[in-house]
C-alpha positions as CSV (number, residue, x, y, z in Angstrom):
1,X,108.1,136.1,82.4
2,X,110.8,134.2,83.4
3,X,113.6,136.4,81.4
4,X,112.1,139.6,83.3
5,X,112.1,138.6,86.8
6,X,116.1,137.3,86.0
7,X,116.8,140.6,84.3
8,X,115.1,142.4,87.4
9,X,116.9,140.3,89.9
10,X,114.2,138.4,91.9
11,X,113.4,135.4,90.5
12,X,113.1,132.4,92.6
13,X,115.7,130.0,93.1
14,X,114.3,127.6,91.3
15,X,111.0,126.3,89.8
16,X,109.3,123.1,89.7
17,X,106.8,122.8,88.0
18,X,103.7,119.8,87.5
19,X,103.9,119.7,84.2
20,X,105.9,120.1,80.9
21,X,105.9,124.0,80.0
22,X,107.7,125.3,76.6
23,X,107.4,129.1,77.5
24,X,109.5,128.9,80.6
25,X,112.6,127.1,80.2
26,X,112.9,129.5,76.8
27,X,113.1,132.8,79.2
28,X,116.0,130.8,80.8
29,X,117.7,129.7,77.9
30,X,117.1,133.5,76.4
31,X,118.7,134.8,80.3
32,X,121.9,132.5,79.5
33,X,122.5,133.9,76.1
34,X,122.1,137.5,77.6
35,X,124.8,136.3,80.5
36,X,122.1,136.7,83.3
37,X,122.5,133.2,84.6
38,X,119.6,130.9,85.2
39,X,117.6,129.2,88.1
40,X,117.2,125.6,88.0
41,X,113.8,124.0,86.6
42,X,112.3,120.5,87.3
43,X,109.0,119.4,86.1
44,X,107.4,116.5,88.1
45,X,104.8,114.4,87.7
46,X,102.3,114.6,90.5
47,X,104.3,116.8,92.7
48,X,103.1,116.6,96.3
49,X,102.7,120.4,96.7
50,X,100.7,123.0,95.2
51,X,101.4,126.2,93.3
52,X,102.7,128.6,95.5
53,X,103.8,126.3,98.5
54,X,107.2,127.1,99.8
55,X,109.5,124.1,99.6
56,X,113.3,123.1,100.7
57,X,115.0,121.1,98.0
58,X,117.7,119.3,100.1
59,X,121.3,118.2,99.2
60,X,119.7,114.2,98.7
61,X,117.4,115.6,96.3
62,X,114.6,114.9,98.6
63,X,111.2,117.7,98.5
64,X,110.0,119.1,101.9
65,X,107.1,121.4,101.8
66,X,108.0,124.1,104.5
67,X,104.9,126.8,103.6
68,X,105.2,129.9,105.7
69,X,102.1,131.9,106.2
């Protein structure tokens, strides 16, 4: 999934995800080795946002949920 929507050019920016996943970082190790770049990944442990929430991961590393609707 991951691989596809770098090949296609609109992936997010990055992804951060509540728990350890196997599948995705592999689509971004598989879009290095093709010389598509990557997006950053983080997984956290009890983020304080849900799937889908728009966030603004600022330059102190700091998490602010900014959801636009």
């Amino acid at each position: 999934v991951i691989l596809e929507l770098i090949y296609s050019g609109i992936a997010p920016k990055a992804l951060i995800l509540g728990m350890h996943d196997a599948i995705l970082p592999i689509g971004n190790i598989a879009a290095r080795q093709m010389g598509l770049g990557t997006i950053p990944m983080v997984a956290l442990k009890n983020p304080h946002f849900r799937s889908g929430d728009w966030v603004e991961i600022c330059s102190d590393g700091i998490i602010k949920n900014i959801n636009r609707q």
